[in-house]
N, CA and C atoms as an extended XYZ file, in Angstrom:
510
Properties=species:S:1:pos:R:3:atomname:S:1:resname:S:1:resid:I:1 pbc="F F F"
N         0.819       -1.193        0.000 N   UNK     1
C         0.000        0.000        0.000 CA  UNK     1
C         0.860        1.253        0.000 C   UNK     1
N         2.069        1.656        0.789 N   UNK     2
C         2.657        2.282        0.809 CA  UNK     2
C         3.724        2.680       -1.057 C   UNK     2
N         3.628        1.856       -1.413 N   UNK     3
C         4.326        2.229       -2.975 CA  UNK     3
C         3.028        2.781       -3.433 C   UNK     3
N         1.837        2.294       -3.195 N   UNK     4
C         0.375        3.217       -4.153 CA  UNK     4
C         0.806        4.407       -3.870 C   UNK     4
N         0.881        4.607       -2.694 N   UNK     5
C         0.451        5.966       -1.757 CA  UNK     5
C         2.040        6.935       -2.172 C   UNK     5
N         3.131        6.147       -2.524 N   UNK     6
C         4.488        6.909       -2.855 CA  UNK     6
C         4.190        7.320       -4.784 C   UNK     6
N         3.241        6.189       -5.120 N   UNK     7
C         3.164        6.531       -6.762 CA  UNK     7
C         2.084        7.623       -7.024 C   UNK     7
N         0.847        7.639       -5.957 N   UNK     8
C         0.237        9.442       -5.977 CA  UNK     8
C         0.644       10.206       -5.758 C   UNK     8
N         1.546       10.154       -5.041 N   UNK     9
C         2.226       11.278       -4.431 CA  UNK     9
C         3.266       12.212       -5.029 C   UNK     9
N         4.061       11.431       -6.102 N   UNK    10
C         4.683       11.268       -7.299 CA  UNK    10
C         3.926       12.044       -8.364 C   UNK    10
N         2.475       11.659       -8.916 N   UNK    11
C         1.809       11.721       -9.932 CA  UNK    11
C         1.390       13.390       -9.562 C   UNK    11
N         0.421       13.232       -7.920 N   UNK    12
C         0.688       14.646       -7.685 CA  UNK    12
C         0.968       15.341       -7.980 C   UNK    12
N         2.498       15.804       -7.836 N   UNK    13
C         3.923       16.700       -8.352 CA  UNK    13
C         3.772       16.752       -9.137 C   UNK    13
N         4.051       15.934      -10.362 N   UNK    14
C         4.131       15.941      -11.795 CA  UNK    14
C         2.944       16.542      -12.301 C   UNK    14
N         1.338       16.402      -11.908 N   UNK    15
C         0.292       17.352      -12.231 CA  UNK    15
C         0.399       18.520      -12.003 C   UNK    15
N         1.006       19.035      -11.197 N   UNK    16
C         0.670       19.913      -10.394 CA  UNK    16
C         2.123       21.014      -11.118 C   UNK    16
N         3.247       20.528      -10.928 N   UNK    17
C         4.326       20.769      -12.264 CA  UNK    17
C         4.119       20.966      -13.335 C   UNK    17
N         2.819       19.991      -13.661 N   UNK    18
C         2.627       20.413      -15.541 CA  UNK    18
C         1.676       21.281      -15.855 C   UNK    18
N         0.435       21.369      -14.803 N   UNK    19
C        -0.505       22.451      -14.763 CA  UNK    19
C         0.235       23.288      -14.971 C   UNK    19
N         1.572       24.147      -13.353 N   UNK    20
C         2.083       25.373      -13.732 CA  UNK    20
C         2.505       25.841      -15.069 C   UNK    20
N         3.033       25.109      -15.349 N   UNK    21
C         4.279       24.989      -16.909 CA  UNK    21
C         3.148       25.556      -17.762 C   UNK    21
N         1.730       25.109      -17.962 N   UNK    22
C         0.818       25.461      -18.701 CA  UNK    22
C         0.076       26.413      -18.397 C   UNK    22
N        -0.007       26.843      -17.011 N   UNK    23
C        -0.227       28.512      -16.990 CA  UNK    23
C         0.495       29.614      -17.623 C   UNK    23
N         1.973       28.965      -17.295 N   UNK    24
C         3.089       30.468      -17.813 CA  UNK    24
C         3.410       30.388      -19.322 C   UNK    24
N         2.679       29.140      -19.734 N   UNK    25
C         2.859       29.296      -21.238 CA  UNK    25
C         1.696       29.597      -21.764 C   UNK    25
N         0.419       29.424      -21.405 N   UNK    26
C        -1.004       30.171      -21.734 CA  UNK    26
C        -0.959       31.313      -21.735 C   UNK    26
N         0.370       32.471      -20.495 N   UNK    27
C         0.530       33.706      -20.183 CA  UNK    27
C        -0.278       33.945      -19.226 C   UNK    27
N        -0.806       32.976      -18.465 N   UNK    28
C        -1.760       33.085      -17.289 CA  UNK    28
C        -0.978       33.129      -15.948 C   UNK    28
N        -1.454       34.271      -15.024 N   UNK    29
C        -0.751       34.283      -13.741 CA  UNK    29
C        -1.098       33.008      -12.939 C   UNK    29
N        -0.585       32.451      -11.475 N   UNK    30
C        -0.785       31.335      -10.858 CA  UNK    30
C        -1.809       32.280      -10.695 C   UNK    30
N        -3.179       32.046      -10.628 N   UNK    31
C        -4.525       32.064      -10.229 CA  UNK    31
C        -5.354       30.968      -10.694 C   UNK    31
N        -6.645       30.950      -10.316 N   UNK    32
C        -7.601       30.500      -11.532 CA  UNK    32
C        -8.387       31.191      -12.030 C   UNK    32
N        -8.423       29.737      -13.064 N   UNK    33
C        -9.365       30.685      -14.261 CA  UNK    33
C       -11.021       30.387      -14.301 C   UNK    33
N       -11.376       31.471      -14.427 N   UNK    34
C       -12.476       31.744      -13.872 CA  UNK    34
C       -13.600       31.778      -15.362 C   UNK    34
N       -12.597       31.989      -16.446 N   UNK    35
C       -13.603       32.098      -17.281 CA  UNK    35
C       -12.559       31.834      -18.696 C   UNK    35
N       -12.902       31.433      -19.819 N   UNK    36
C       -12.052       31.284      -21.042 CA  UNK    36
C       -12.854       31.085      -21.989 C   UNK    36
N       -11.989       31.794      -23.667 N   UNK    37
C       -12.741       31.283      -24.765 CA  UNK    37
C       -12.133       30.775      -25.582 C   UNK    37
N       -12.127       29.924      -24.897 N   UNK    38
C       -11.307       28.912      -25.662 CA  UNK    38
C       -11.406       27.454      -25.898 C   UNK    38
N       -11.765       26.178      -26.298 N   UNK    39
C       -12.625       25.161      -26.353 CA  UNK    39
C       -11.467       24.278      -25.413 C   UNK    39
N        -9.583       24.797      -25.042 N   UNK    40
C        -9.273       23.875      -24.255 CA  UNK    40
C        -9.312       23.744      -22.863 C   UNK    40
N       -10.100       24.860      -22.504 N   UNK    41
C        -9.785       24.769      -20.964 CA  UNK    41
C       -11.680       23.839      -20.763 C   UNK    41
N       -12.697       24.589      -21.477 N   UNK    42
C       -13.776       24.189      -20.985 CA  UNK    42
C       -14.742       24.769      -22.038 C   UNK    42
N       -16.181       24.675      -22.584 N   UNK    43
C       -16.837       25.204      -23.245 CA  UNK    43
C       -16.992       26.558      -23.196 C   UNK    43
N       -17.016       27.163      -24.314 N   UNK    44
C       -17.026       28.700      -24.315 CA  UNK    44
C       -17.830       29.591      -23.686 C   UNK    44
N       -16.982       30.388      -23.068 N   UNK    45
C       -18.386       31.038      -22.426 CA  UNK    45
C       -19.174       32.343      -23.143 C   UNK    45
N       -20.171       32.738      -22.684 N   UNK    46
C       -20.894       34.145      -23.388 CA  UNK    46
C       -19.875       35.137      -22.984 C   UNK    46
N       -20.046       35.969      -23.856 N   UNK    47
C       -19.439       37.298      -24.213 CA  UNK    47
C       -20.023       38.334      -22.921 C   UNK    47
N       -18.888       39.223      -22.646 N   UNK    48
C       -18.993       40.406      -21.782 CA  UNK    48
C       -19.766       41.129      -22.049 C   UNK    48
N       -20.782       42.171      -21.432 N   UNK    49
C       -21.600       42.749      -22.074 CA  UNK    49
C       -21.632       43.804      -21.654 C   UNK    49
N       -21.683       45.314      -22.086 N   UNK    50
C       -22.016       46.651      -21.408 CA  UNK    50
C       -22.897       47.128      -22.039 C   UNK    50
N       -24.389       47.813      -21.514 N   UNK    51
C       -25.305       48.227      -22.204 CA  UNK    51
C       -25.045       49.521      -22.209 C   UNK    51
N       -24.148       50.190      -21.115 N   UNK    52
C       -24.213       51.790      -21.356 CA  UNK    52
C       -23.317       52.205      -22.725 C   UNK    52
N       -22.603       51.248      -22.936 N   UNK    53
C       -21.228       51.809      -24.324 CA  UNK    53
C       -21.784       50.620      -25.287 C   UNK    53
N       -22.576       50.144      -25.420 N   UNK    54
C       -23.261       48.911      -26.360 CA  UNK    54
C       -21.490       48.515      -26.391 C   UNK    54
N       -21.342       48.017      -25.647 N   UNK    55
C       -19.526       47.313      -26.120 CA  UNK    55
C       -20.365       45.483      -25.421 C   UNK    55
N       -19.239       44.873      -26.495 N   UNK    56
C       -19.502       43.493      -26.189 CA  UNK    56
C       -17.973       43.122      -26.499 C   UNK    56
N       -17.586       41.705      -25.685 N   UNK    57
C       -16.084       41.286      -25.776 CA  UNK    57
C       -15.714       40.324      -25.363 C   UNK    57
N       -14.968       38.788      -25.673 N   UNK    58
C       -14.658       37.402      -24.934 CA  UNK    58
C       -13.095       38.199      -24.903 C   UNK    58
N       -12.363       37.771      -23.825 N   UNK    59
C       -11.337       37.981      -23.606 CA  UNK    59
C       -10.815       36.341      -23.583 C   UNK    59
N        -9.728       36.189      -23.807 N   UNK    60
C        -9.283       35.142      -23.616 CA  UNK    60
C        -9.792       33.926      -22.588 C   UNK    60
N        -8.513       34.663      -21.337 N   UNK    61
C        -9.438       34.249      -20.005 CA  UNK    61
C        -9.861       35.266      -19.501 C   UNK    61
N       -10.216       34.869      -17.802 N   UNK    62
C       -10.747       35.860      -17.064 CA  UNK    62
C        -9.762       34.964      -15.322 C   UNK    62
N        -9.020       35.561      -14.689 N   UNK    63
C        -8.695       34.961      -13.685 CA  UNK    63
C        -8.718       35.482      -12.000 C   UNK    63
N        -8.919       34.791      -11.526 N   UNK    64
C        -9.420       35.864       -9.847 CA  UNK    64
C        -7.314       35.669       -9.058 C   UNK    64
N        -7.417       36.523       -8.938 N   UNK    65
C        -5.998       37.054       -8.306 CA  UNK    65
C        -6.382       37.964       -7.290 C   UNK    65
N        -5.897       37.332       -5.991 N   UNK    66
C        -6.487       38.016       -4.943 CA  UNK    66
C        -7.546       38.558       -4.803 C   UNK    66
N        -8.711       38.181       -5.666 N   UNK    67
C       -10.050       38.594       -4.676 CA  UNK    67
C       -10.016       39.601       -6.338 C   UNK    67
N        -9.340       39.521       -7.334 N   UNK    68
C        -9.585       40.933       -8.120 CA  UNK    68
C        -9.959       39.929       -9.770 C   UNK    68
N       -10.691       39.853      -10.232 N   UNK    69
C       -10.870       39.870      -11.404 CA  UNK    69
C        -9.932       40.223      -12.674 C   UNK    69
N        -8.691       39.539      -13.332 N   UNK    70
C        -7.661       40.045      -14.623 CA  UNK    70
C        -7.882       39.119      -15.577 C   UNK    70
N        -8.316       40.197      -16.957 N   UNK    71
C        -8.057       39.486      -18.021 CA  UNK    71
C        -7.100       39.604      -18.739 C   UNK    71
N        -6.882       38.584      -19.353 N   UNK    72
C        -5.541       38.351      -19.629 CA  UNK    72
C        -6.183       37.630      -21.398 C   UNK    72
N        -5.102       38.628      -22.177 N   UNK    73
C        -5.363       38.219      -23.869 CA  UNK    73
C        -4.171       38.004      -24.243 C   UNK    73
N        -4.222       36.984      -24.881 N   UNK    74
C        -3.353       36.209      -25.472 CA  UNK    74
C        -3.047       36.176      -27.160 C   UNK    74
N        -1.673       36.743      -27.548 N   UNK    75
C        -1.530       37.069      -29.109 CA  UNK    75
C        -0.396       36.311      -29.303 C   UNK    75
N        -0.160       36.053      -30.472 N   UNK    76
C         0.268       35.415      -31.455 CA  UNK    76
C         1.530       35.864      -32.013 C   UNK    76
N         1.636       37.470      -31.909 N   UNK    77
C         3.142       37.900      -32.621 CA  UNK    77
C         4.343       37.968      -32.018 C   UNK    77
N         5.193       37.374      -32.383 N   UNK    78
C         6.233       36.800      -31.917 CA  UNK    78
C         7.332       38.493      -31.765 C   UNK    78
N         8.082       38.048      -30.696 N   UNK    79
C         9.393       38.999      -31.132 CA  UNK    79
C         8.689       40.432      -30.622 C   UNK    79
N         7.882       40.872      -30.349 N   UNK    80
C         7.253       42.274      -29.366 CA  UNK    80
C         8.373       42.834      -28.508 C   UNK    80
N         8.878       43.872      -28.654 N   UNK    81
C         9.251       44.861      -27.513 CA  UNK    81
C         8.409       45.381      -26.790 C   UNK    81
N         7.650       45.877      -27.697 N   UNK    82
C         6.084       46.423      -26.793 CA  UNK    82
C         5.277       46.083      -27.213 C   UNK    82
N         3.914       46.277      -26.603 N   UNK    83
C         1.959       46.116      -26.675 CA  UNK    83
C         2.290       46.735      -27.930 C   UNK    83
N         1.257       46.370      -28.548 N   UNK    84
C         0.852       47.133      -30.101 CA  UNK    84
C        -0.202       47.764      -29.544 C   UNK    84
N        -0.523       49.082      -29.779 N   UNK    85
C        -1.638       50.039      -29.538 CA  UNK    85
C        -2.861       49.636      -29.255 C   UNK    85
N        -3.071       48.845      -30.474 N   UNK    86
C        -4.273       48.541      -30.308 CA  UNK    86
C        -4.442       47.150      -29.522 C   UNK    86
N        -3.671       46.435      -29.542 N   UNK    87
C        -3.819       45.387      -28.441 CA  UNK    87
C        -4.232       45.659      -27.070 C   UNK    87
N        -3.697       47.058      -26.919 N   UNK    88
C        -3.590       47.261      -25.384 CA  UNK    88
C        -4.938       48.103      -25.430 C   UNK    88
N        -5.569       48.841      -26.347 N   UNK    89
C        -7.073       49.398      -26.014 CA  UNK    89
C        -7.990       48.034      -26.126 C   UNK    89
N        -7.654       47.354      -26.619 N   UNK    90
C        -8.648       45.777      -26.614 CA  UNK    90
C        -8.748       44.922      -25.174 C   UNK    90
N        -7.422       45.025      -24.641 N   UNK    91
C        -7.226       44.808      -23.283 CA  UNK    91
C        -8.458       45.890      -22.123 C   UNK    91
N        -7.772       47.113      -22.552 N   UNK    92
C        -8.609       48.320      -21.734 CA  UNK    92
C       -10.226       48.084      -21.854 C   UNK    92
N       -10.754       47.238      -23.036 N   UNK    93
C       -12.054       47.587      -22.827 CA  UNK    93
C       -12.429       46.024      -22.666 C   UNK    93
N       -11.469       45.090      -22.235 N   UNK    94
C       -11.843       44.217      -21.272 CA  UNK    94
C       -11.902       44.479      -19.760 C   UNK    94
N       -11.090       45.275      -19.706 N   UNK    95
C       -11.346       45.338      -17.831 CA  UNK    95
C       -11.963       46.442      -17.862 C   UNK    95
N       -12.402       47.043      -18.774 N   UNK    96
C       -13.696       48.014      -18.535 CA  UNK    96
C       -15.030       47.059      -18.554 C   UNK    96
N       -15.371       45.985      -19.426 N   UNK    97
C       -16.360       44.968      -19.308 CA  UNK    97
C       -16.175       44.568      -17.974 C   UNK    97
N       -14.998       44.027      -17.445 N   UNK    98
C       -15.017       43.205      -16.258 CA  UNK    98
C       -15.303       44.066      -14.988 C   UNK    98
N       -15.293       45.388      -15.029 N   UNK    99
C       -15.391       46.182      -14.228 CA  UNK    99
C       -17.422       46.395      -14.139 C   UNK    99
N       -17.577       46.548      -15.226 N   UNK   100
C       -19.094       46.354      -15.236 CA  UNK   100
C       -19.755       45.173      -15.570 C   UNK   100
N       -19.221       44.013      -15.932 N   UNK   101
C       -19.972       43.026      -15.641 CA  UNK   101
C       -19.833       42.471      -14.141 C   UNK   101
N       -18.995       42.863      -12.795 N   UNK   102
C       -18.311       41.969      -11.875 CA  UNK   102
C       -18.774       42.985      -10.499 C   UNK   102
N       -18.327       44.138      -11.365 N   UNK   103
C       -18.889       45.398       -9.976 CA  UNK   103
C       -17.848       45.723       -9.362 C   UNK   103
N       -16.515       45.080       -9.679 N   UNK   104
C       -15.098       45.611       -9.105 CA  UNK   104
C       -14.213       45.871      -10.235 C   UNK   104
N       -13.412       47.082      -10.191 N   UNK   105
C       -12.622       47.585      -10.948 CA  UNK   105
C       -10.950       46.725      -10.909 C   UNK   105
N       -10.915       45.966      -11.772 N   UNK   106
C        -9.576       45.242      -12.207 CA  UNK   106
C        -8.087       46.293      -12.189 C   UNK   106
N        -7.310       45.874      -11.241 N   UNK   107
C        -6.449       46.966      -11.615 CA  UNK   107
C        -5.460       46.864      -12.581 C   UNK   107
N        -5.237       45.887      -13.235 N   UNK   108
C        -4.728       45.480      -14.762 CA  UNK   108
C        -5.235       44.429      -15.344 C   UNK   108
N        -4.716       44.245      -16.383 N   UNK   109
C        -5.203       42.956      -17.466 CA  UNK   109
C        -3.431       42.238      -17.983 C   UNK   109
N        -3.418       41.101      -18.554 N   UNK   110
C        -2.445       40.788      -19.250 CA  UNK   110
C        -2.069       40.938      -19.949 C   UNK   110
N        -1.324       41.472      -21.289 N   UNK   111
C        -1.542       40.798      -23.225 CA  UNK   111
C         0.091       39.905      -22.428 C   UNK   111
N        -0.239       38.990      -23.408 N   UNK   112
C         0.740       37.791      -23.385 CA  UNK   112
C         1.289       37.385      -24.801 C   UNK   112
N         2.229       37.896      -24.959 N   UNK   113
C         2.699       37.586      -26.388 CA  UNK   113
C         3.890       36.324      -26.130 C   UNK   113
N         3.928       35.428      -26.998 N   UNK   114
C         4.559       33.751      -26.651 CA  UNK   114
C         6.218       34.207      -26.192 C   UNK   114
N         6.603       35.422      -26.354 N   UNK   115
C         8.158       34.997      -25.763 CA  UNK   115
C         7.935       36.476      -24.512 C   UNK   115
N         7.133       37.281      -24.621 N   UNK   116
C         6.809       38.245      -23.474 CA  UNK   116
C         5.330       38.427      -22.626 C   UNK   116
N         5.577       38.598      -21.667 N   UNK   117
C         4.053       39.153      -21.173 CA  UNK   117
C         4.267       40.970      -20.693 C   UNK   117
N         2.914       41.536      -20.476 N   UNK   118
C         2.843       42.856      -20.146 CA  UNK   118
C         1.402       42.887      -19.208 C   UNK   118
N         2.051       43.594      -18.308 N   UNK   119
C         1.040       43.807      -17.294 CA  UNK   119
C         0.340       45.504      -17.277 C   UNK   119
N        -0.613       45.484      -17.968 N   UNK   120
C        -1.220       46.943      -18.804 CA  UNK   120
C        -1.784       47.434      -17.482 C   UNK   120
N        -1.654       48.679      -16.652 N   UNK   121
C        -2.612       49.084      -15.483 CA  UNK   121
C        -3.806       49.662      -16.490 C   UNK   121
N        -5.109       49.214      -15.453 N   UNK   122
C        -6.418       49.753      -15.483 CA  UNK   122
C        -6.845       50.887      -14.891 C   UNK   122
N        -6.485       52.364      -15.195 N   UNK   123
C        -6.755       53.360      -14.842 CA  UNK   123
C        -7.817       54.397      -15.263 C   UNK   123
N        -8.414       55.177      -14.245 N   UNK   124
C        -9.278       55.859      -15.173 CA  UNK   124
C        -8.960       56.259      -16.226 C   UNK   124
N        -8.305       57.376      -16.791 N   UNK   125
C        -7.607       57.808      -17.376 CA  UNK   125
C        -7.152       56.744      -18.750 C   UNK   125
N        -7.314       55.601      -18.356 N   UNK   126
C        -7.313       54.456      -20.092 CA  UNK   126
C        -9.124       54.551      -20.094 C   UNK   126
N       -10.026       54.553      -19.047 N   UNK   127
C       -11.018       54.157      -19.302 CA  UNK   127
C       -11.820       55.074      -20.032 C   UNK   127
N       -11.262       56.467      -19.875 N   UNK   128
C       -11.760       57.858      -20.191 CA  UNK   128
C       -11.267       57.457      -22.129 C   UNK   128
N       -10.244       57.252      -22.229 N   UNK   129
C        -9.631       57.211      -23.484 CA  UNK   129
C       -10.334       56.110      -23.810 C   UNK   129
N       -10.829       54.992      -23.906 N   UNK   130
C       -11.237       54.123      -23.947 CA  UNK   130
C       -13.040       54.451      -24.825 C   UNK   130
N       -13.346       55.330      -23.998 N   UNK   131
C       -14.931       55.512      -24.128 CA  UNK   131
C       -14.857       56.729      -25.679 C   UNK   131
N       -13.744       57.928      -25.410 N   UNK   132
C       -13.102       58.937      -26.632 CA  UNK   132
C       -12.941       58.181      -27.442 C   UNK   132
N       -12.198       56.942      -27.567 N   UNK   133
C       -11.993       55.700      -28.883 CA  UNK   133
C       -13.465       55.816      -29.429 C   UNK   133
N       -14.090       54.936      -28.631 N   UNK   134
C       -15.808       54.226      -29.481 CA  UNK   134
C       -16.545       55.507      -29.441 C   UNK   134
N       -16.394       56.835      -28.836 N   UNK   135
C       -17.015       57.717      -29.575 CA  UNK   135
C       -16.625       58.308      -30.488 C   UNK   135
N       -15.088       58.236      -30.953 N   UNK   136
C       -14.677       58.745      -32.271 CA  UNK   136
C       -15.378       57.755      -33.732 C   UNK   136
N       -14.869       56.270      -33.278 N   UNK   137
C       -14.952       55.245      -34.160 CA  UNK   137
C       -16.696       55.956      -34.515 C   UNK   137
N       -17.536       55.572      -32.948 N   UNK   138
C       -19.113       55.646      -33.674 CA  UNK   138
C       -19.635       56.836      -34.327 C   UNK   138
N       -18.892       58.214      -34.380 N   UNK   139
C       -19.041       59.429      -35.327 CA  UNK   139
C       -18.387       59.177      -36.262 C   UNK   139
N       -17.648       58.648      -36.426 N   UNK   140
C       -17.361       58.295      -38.570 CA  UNK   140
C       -18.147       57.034      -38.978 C   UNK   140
N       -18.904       56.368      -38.165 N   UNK   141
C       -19.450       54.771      -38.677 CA  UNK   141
C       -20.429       54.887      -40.177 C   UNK   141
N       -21.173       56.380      -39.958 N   UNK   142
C       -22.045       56.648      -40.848 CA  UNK   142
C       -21.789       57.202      -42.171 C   UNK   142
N       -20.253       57.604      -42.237 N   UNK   143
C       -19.845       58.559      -43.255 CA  UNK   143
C       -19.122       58.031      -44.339 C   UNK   143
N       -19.012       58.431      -45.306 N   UNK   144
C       -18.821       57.433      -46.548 CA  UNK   144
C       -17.246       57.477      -47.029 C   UNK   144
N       -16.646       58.815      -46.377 N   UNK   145
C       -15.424       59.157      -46.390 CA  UNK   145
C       -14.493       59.155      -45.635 C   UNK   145
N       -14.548       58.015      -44.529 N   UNK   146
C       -13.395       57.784      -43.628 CA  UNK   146
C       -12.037       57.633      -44.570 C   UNK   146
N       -11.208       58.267      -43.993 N   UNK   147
C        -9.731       57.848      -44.447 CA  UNK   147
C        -8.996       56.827      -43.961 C   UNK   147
N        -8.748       55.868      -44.576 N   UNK   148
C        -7.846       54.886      -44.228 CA  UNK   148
C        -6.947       55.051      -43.028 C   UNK   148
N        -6.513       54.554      -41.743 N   UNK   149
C        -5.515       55.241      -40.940 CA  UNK   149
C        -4.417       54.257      -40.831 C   UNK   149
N        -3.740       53.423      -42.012 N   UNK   150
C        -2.692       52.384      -41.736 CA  UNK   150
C        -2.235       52.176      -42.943 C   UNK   150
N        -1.198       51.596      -43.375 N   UNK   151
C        -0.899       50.951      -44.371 CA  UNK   151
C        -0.088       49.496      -44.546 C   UNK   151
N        -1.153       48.582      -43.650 N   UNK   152
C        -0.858       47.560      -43.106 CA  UNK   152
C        -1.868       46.619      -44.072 C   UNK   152
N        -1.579       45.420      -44.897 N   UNK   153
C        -2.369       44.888      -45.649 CA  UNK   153
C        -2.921       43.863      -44.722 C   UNK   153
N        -2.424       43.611      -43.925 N   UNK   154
C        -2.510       42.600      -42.577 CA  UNK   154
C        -3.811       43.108      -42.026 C   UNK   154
N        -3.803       44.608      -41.617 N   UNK   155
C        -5.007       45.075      -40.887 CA  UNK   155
C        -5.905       44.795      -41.637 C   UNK   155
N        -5.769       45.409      -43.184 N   UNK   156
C        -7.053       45.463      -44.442 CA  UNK   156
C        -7.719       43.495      -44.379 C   UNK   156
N        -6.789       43.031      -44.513 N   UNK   157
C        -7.382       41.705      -44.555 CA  UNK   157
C        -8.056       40.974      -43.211 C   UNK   157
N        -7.588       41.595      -42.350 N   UNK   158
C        -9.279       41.195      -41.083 CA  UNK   158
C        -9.985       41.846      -40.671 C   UNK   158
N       -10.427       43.146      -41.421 N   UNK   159
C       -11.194       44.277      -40.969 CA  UNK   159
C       -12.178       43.628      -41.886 C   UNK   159
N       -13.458       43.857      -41.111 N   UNK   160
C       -14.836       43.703      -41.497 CA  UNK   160
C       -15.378       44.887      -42.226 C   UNK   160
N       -14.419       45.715      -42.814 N   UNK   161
C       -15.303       46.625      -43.656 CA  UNK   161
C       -14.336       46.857      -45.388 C   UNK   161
N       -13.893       45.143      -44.757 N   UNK   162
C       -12.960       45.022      -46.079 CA  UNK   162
C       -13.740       45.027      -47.758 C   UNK   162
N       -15.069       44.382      -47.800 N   UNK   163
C       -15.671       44.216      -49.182 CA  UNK   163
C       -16.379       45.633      -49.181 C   UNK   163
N       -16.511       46.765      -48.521 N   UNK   164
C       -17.014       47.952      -48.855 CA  UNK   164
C       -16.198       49.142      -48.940 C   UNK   164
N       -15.024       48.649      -48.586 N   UNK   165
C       -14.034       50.003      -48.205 CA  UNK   165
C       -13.675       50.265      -49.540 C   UNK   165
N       -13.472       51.930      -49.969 N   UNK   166
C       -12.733       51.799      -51.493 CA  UNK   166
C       -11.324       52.106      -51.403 C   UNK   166
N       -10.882       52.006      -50.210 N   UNK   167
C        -9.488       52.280      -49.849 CA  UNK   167
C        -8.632       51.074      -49.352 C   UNK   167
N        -9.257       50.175      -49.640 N   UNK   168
C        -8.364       49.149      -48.991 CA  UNK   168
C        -7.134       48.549      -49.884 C   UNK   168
N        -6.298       47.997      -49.446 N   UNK   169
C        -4.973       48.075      -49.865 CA  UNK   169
C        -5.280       46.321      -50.211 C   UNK   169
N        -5.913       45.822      -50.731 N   UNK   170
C        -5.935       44.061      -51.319 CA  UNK   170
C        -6.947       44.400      -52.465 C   UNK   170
């Protein structure tokens, strides 16, 4: 009985070793995760919702760290010195969701890029800029003459206003 009890004990460790290993490579802090959209941790969950800014948003995960609610988004481009701009307002208007879907204000979020992570603070002052964003974006939504603001064929090809735009670069 005692070798069972030395071979759980064993197996233990090694779970518990390989879990971590797969937090810091998900870009997830030791917490849990509380929420993900992603089909490997668990079925997807519904989207964040704010009715005062009609904003809607799945963040990666969602993880409780000390009693505080951080989301944490997870990208793909390799080799980052820094957040890309807009990564980090995509971040901002996750812990602005999590702040109004939860009722407590997150005091950062993650972006996790595969060889760096960044720990973005949640301040008023992003949230103020945050709300100036979607009211700039929603005063040109109607107008037929937005100007292009990139010259990134990368952007043109996952923007959803790619088959109407007459400026797009594809």
């Amino acid at each position: 009985m005692s070798s069972l009890a030395t071979f759980l004990f064993i197996a233990a460790i090694l779970l518990l070793g390989w879990s971590t290993y797969a937090l810091r490579k998900a870009g997830l802090p030791s917490s849990r995760v509380i929420y993900a959209d992603t089909s490997k941790w668990n079925k997807t969950e519904k989207p964040l919702f704010d009715a005062k800014l009609n904003l809607t948003g799945k963040p990666d995960y969602l993880t409780l760290h000390r009693g505080k609610v951080v989301p944490v988004e997870v990208k793909s481009n390799r080799h980052v010195s820094e957040p890309y701009p807009s990564h980090v307002i995509q971040l901002v208007a996750y812990c602005y969701l999590v702040e109004h879907t939860y009722g407590k204000r997150p005091p950062y979020g993650i972006l996790h890029y595969p060889h760096k992570s960044f720990t973005i603070a949640y301040t008023p002052s992003q949230a103020a800029r945050l709300i100036a964003l979607l009211d700039e974006v929603r005063s040109l939504e109607n107008h037929a003459d937005v100007p292009r603001s990139h010259n990134s064929k990368e952007r043109c090809r996952s923007c959803g206003y790619r088959e109407i735009c007459d400026a797009r670069l594809l």
